[in-house]
PDB file with one MODEL, atoms N, CA, C and O in Angstrom:
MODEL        1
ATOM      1  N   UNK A   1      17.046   4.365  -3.404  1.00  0.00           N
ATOM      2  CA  UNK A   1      16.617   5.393  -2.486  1.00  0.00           C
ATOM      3  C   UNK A   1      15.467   4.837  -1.649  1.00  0.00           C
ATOM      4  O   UNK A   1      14.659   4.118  -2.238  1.00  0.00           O
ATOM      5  N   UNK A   2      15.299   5.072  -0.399  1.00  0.00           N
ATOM      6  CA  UNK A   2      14.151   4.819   0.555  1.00  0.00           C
ATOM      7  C   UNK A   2      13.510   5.565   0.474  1.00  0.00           C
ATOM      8  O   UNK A   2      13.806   6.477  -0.298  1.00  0.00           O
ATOM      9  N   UNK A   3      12.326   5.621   1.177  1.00  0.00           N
ATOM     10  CA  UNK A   3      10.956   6.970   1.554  1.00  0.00           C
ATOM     11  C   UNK A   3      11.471   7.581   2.437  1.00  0.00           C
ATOM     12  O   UNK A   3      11.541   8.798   2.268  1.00  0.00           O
ATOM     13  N   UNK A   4      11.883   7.153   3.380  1.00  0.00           N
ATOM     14  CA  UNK A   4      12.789   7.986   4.341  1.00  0.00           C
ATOM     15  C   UNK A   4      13.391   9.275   3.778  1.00  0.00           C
ATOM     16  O   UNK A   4      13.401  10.424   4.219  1.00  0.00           O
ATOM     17  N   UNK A   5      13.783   8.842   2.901  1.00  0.00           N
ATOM     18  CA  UNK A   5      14.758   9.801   2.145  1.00  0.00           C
ATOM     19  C   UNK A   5      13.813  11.098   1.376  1.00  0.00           C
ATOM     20  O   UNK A   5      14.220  12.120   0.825  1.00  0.00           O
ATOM     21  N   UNK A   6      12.735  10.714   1.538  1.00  0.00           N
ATOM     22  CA  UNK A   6      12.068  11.690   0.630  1.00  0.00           C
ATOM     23  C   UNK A   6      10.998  12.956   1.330  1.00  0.00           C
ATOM     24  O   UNK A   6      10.588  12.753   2.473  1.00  0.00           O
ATOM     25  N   UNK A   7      10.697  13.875   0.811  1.00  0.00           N
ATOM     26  CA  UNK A   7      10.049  14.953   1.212  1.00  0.00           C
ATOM     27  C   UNK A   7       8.660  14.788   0.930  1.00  0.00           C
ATOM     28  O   UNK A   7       8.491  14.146  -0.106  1.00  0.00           O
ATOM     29  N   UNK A   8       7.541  15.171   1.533  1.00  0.00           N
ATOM     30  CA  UNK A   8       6.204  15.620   1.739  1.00  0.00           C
ATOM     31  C   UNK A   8       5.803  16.205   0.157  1.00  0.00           C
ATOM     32  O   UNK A   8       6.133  17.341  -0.184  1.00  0.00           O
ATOM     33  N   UNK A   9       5.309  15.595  -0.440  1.00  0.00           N
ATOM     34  CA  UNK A   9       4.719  16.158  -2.301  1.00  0.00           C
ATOM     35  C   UNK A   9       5.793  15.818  -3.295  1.00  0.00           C
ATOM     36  O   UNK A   9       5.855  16.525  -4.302  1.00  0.00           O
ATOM     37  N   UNK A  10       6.860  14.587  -3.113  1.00  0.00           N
ATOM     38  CA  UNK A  10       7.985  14.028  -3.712  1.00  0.00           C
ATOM     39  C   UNK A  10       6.912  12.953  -4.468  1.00  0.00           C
ATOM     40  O   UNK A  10       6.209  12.196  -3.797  1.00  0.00           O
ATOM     41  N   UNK A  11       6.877  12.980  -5.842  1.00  0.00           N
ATOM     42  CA  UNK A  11       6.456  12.031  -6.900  1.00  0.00           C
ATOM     43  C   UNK A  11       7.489  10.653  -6.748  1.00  0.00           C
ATOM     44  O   UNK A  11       8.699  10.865  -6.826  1.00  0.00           O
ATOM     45  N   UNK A  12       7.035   9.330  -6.543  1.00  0.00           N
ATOM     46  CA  UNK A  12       8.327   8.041  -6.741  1.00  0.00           C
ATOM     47  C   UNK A  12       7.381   6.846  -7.508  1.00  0.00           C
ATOM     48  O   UNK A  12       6.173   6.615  -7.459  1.00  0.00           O
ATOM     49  N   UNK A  13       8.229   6.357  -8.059  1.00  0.00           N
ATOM     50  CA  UNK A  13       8.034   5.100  -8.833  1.00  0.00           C
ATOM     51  C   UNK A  13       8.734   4.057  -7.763  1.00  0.00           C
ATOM     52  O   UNK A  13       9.849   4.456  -7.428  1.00  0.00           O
ATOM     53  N   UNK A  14       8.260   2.565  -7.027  1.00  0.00           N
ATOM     54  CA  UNK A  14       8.462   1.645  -6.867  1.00  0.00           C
ATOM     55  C   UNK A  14       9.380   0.720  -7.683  1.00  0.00           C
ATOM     56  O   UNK A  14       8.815  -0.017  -8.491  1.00  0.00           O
ATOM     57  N   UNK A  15      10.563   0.666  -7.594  1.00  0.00           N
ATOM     58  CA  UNK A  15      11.464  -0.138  -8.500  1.00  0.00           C
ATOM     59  C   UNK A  15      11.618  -1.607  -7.605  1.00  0.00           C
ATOM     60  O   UNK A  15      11.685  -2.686  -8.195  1.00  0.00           O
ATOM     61  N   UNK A  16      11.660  -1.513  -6.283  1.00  0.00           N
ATOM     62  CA  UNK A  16      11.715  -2.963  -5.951  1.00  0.00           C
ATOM     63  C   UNK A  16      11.889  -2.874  -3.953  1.00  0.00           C
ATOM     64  O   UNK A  16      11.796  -1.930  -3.168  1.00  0.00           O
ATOM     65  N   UNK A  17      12.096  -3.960  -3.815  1.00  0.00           N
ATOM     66  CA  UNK A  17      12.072  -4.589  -2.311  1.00  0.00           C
ATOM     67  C   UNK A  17      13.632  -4.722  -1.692  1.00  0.00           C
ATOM     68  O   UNK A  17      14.583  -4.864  -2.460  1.00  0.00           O
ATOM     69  N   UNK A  18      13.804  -4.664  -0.268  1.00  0.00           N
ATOM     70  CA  UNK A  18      15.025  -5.141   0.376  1.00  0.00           C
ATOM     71  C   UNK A  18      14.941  -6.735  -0.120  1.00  0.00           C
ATOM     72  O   UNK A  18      13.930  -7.353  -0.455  1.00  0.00           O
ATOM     73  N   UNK A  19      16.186  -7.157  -0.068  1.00  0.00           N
ATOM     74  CA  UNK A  19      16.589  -8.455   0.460  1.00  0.00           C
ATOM     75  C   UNK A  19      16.604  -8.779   1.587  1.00  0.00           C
ATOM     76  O   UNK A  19      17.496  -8.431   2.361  1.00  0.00           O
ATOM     77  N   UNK A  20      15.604  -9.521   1.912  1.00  0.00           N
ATOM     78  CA  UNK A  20      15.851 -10.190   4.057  1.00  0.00           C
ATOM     79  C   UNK A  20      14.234  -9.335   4.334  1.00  0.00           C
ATOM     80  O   UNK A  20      13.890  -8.984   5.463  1.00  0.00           O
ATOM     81  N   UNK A  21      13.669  -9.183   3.512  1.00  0.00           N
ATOM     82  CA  UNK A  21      12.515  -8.878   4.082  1.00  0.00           C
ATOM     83  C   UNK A  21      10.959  -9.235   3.692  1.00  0.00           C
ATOM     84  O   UNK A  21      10.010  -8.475   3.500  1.00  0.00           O
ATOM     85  N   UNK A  22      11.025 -10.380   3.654  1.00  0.00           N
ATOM     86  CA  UNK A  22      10.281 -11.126   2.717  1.00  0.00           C
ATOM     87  C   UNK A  22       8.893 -10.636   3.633  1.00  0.00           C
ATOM     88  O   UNK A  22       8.058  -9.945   3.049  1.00  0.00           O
ATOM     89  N   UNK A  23       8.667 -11.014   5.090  1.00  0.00           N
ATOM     90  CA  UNK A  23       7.887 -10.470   5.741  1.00  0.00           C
ATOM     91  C   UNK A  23       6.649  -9.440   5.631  1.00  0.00           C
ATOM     92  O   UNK A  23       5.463  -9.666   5.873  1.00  0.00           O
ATOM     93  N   UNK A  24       7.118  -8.522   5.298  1.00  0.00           N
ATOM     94  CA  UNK A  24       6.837  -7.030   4.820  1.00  0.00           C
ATOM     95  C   UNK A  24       6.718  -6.947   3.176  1.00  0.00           C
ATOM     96  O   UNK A  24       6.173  -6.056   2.524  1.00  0.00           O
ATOM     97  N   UNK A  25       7.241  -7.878   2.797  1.00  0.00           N
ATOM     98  CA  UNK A  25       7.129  -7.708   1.335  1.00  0.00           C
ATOM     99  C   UNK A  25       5.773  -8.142   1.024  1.00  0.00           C
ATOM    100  O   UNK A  25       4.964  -7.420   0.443  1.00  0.00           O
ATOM    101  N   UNK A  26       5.505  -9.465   1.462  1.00  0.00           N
ATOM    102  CA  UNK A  26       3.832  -9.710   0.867  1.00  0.00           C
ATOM    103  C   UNK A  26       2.591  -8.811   1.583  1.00  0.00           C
ATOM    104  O   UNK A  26       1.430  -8.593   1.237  1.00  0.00           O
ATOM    105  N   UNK A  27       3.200  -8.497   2.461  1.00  0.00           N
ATOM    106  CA  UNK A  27       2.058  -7.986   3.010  1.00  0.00           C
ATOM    107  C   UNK A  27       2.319  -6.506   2.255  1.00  0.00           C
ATOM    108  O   UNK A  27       1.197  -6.116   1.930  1.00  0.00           O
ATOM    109  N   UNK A  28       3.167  -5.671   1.904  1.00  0.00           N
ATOM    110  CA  UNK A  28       3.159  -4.042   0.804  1.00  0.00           C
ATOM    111  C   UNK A  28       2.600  -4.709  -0.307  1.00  0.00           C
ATOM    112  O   UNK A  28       1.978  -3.916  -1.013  1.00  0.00           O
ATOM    113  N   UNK A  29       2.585  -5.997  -0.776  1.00  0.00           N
ATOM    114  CA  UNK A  29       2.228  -6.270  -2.246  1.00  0.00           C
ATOM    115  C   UNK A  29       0.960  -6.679  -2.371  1.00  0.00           C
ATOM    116  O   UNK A  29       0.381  -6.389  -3.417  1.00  0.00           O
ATOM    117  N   UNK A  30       0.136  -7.565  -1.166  1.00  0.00           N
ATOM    118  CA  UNK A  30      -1.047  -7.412  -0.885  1.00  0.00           C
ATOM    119  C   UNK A  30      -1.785  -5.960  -0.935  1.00  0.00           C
ATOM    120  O   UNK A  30      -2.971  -5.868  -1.250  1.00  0.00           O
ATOM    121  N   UNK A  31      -0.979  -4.831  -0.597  1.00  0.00           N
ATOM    122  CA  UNK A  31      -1.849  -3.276  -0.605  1.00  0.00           C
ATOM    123  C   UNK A  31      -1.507  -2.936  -1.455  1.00  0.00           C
ATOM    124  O   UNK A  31      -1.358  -1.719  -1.343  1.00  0.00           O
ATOM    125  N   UNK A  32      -1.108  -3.438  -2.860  1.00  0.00           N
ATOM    126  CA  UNK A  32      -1.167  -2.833  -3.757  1.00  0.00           C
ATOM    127  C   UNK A  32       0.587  -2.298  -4.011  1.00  0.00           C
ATOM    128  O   UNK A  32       0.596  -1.624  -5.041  1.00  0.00           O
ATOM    129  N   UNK A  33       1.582  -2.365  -3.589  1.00  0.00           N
ATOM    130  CA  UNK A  33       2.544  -1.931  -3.424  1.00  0.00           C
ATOM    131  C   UNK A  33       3.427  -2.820  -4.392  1.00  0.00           C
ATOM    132  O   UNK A  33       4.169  -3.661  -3.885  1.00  0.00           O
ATOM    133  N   UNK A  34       3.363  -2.633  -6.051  1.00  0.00           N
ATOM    134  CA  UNK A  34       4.032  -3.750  -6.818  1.00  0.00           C
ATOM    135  C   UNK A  34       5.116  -2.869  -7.711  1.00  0.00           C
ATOM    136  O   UNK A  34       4.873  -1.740  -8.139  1.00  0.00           O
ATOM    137  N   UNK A  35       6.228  -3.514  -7.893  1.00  0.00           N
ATOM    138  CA  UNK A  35       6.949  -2.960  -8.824  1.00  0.00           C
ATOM    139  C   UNK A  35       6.303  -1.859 -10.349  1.00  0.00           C
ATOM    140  O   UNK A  35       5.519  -2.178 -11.243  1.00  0.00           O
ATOM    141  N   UNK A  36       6.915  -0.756 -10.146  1.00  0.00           N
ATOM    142  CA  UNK A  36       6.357   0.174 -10.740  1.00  0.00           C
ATOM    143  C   UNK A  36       5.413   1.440 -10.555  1.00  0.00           C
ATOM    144  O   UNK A  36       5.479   2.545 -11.093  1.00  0.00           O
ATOM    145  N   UNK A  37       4.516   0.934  -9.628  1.00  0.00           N
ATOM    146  CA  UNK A  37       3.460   1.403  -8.947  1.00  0.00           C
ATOM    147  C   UNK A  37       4.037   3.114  -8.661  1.00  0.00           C
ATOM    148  O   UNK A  37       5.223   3.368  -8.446  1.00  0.00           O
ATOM    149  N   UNK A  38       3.295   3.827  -8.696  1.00  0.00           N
ATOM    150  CA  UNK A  38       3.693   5.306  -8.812  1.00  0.00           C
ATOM    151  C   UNK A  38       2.531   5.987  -7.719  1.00  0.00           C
ATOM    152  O   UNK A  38       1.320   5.896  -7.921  1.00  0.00           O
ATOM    153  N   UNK A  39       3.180   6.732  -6.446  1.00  0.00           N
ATOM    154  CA  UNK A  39       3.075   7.747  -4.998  1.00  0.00           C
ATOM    155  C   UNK A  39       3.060   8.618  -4.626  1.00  0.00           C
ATOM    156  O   UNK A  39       3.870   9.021  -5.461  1.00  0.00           O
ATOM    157  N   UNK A  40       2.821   9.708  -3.889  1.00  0.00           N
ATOM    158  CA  UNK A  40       2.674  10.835  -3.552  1.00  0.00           C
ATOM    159  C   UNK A  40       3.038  10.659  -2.543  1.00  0.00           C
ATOM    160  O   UNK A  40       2.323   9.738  -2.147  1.00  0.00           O
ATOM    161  N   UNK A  41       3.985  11.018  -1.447  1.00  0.00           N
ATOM    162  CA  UNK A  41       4.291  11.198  -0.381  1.00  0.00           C
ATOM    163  C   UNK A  41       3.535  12.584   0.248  1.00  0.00           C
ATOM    164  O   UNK A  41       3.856  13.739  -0.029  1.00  0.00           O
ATOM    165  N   UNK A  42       2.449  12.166   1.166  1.00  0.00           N
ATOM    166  CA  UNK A  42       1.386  12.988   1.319  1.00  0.00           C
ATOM    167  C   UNK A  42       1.808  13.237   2.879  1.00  0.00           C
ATOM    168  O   UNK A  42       1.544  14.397   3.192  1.00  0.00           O
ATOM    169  N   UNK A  43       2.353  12.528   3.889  1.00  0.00           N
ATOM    170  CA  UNK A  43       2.779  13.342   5.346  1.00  0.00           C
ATOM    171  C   UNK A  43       3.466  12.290   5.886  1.00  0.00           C
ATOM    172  O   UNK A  43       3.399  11.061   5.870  1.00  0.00           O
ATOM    173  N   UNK A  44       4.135  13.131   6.359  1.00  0.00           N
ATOM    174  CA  UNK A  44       5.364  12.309   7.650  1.00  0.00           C
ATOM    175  C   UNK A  44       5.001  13.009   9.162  1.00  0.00           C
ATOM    176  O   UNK A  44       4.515  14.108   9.425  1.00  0.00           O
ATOM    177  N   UNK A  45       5.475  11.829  10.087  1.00  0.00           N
ATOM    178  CA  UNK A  45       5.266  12.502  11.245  1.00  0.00           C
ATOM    179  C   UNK A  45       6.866  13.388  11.524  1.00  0.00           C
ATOM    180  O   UNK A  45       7.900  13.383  10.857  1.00  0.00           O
ATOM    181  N   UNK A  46       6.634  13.840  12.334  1.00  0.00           N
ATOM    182  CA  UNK A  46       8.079  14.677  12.391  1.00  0.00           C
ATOM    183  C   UNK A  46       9.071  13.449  13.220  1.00  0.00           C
ATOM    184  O   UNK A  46      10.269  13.681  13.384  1.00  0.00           O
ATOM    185  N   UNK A  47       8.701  12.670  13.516  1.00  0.00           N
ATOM    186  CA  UNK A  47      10.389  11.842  13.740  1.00  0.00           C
ATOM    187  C   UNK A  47      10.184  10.532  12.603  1.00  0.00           C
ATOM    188  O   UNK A  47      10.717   9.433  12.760  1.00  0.00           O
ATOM    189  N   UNK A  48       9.449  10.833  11.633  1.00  0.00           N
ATOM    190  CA  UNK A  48       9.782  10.224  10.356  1.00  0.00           C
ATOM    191  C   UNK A  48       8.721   8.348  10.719  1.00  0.00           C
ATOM    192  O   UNK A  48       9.023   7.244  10.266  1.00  0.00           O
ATOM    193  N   UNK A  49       8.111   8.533  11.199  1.00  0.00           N
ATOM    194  CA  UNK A  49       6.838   7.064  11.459  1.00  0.00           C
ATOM    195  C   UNK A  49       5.766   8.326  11.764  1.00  0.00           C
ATOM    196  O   UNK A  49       5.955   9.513  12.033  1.00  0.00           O
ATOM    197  N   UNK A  50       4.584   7.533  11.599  1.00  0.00           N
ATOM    198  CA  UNK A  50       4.445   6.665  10.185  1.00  0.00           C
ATOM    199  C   UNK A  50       4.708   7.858   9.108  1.00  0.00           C
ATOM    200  O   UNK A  50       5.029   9.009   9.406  1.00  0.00           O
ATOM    201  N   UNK A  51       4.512   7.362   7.833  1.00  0.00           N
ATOM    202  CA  UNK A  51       4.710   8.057   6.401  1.00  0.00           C
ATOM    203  C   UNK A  51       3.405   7.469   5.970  1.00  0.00           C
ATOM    204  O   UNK A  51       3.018   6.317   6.166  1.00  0.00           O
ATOM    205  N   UNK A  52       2.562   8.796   5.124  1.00  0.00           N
ATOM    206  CA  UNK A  52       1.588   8.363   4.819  1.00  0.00           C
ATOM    207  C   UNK A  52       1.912   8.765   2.716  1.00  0.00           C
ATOM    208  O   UNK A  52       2.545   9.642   2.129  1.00  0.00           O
ATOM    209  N   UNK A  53       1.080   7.581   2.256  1.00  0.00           N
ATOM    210  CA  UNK A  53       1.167   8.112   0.875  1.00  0.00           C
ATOM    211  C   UNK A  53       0.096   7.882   0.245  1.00  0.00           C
ATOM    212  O   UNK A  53      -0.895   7.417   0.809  1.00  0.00           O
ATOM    213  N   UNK A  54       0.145   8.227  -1.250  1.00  0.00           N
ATOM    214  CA  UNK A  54      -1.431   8.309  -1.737  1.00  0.00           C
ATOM    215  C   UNK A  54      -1.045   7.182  -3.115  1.00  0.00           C
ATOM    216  O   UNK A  54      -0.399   7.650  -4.053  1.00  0.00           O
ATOM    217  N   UNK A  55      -1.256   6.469  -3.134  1.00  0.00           N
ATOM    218  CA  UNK A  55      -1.552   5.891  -3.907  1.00  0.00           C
ATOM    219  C   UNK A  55      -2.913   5.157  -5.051  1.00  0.00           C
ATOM    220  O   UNK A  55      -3.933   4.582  -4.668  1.00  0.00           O
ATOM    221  N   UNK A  56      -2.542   5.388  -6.305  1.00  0.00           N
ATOM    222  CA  UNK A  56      -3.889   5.669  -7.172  1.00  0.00           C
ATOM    223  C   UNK A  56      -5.372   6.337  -6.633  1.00  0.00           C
ATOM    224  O   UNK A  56      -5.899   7.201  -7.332  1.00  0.00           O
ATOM    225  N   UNK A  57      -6.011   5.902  -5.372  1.00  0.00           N
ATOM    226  CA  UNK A  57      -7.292   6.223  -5.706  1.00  0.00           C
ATOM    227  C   UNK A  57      -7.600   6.323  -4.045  1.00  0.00           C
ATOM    228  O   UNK A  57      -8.635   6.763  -3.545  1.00  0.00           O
ATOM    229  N   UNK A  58      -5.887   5.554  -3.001  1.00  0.00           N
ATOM    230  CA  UNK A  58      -6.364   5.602  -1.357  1.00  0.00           C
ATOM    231  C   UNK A  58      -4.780   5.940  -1.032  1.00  0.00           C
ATOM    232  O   UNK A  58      -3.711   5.852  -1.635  1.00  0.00           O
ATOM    233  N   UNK A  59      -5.301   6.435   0.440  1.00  0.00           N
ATOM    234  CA  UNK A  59      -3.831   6.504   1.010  1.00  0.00           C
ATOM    235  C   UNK A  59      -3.660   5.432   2.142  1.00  0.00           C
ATOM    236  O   UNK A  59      -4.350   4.896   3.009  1.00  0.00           O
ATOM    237  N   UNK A  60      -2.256   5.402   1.628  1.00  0.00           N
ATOM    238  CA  UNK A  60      -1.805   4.271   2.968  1.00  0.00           C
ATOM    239  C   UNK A  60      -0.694   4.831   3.429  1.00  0.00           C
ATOM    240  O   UNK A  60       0.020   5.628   2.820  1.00  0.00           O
ATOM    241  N   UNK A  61      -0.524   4.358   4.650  1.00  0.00           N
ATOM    242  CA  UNK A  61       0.189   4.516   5.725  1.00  0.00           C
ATOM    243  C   UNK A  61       1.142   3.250   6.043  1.00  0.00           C
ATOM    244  O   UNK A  61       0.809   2.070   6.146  1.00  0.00           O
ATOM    245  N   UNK A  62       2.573   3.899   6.184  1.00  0.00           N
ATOM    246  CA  UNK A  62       3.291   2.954   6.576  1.00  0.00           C
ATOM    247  C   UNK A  62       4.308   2.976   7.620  1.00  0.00           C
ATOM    248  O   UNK A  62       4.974   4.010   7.672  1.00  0.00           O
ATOM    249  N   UNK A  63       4.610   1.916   8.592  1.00  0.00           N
ATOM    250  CA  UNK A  63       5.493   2.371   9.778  1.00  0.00           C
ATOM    251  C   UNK A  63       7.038   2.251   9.496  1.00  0.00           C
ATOM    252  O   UNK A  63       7.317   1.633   8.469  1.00  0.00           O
ATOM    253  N   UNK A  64       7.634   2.528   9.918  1.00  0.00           N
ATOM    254  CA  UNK A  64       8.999   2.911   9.685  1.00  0.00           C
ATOM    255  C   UNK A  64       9.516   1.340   9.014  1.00  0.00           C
ATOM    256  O   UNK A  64      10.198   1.334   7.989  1.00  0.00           O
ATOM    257  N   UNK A  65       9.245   0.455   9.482  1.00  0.00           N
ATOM    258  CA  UNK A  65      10.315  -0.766   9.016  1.00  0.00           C
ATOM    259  C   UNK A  65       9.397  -1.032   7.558  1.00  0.00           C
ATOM    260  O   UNK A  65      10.008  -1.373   6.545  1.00  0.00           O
ATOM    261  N   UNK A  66       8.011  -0.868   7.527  1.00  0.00           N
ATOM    262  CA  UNK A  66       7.589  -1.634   6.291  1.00  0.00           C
ATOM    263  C   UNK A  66       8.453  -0.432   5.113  1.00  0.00           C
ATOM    264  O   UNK A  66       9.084  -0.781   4.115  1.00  0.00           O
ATOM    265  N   UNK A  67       8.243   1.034   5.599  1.00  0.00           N
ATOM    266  CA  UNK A  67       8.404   1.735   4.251  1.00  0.00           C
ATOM    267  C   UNK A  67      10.368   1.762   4.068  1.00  0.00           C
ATOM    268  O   UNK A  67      10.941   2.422   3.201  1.00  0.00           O
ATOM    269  N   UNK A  68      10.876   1.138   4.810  1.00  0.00           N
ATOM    270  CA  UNK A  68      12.449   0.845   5.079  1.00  0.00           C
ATOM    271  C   UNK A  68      12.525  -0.167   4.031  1.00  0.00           C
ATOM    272  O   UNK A  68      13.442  -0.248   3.214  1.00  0.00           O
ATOM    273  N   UNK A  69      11.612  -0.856   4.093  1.00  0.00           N
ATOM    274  CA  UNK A  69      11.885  -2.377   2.920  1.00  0.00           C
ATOM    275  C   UNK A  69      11.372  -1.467   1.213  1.00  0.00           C
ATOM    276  O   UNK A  69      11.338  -2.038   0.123  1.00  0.00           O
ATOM    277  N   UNK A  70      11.237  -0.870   1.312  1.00  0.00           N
ATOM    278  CA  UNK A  70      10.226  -0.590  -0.078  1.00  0.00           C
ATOM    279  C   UNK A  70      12.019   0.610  -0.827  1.00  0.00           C
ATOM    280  O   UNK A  70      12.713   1.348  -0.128  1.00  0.00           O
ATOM    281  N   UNK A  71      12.157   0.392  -2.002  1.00  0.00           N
ATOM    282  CA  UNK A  71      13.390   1.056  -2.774  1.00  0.00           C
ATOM    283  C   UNK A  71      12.328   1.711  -4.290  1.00  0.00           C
ATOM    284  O   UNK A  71      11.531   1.214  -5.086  1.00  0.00           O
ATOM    285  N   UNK A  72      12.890   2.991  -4.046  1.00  0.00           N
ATOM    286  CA  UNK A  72      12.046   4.045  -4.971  1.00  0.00           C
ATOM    287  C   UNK A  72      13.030   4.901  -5.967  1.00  0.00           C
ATOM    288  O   UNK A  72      14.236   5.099  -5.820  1.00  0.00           O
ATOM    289  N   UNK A  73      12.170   5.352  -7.021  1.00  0.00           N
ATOM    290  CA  UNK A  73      13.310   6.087  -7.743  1.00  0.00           C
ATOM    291  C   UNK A  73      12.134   7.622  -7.499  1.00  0.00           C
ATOM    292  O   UNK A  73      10.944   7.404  -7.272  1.00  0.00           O
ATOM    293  N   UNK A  74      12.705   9.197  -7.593  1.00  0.00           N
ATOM    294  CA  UNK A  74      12.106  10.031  -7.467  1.00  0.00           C
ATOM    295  C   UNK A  74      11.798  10.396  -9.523  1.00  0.00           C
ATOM    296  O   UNK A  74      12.578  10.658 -10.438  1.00  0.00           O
ATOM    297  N   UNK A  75      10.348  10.224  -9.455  1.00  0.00           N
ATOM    298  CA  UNK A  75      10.071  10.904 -10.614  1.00  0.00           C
ATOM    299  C   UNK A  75       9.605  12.408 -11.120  1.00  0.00           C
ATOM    300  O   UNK A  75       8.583  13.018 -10.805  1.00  0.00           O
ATOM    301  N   UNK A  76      10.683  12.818 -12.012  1.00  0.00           N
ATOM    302  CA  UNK A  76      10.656  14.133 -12.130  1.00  0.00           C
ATOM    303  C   UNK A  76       9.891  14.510 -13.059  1.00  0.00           C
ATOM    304  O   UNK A  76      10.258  14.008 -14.121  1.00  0.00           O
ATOM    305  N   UNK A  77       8.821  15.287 -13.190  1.00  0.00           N
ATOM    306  CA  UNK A  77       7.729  16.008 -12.998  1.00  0.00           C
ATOM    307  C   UNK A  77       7.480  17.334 -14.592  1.00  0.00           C
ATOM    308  O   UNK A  77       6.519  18.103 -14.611  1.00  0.00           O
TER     309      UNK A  77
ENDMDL
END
């Protein structure tokens, strides 16, 4: 599943990365963005860029292609 895919106060666990996007990958894993890692999907703009989320202790923001590379599972609550 993508972030795309997900709603505004949707709990996700980080399970892993696209293939072909190595690019974007070090630089989400530099911010903290590592397998497992657990999110809050805190706001979307209404045509879906950027997506902002909260992660542990800050929020980050991501533009449509970085949060396109990132594959999530929704954790239920």
């Amino acid at each position: 599943m993508k972030i795309k895919d997900l709603e505004v106060g949707d709990r996700c666990r980080l399970t892993g990365y696209d293939k072909g996007v190595g690019e974007y990958r070090q630089k989400l894993l530099a911010m903290g963005l590592i397998r497992g890692a657990e999110f809050v999907i805190t706001r979307k703009a209404p045509l879906g860029d950027p997506i902002e989320i909260k992660l542990s202790s800050f929020s980050l923001t991501l533009r449509k292609n970085e949060a396109d590379a990132v594959e999530v599972e929704i954790i239920q609550a």
